[in-house]
C-alpha positions as CSV (number, residue, x, y, z in Angstrom):
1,X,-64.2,65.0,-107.6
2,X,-66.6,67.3,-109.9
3,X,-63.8,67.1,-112.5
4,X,-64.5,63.9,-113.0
5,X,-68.3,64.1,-113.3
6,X,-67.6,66.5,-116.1
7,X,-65.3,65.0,-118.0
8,X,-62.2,66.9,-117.3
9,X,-60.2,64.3,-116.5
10,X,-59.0,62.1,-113.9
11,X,-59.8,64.0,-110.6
12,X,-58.1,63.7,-107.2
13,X,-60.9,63.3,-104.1
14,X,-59.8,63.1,-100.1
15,X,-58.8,59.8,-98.8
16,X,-56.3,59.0,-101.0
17,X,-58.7,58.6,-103.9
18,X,-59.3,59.3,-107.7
19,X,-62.2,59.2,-109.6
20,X,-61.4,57.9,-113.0
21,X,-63.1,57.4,-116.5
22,X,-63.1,54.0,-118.0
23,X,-61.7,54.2,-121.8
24,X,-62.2,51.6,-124.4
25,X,-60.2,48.9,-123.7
26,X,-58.9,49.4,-120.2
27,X,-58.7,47.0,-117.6
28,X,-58.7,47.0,-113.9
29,X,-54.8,45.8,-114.0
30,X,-53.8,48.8,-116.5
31,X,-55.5,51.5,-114.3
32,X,-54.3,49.8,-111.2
33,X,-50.7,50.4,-113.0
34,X,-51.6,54.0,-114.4
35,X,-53.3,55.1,-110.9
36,X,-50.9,53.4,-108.2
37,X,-47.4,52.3,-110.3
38,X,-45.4,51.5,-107.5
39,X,-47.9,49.7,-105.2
40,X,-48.6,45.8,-106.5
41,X,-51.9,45.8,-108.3
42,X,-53.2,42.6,-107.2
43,X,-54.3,44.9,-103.7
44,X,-55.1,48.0,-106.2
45,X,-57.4,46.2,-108.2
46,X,-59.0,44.6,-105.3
47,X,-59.3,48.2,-103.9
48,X,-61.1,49.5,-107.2
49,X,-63.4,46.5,-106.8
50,X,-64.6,47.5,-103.2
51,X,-64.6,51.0,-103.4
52,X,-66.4,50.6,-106.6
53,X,-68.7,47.7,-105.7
54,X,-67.9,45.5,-108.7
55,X,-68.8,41.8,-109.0
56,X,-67.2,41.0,-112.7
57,X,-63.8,42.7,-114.6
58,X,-65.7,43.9,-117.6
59,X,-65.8,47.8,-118.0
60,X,-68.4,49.9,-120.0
61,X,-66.2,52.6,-121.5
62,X,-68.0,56.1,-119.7
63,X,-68.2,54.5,-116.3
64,X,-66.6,56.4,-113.5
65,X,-64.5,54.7,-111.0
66,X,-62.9,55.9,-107.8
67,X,-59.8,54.4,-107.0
68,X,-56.9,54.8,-104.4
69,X,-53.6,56.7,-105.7
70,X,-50.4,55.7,-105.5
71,X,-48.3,57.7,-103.1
């Protein structure tokens, strides 16, 4: 998880989790699709908003965000 926090890149934590850095222009959907490809990402973005206590889709670019993995 200190990966993350440092900048090194997206970093696995336990629990089936990531954290990941929010780049200009992503979206929920995309790093639904990038982070869980396989599972649908209606449920993985609804996961990122729980996890992540978020009450509107826009991202600041910087922002970390954990959110589940794909298996």
């Amino acid at each position: 998880m200190l990966m993350g926090f440092f900048g090194l890149g997206d970093a696995p934590v336990a629990g089936g989790n990531a954290v990941v850095e929010v780049h200009a222009g992503d979206t929920l959907w995309g790093i639904a699709g990038r982070v869980a490809p396989d599972s649908d990402p209606r449920a993985v973005v609804a996961k990122i908003v729980e996890l992540n206590g978020l009450d509107e889709a826009a991202l600041e670019a910087g922002r970390l965000l954990v959110v589940p993995v794909g298996d």
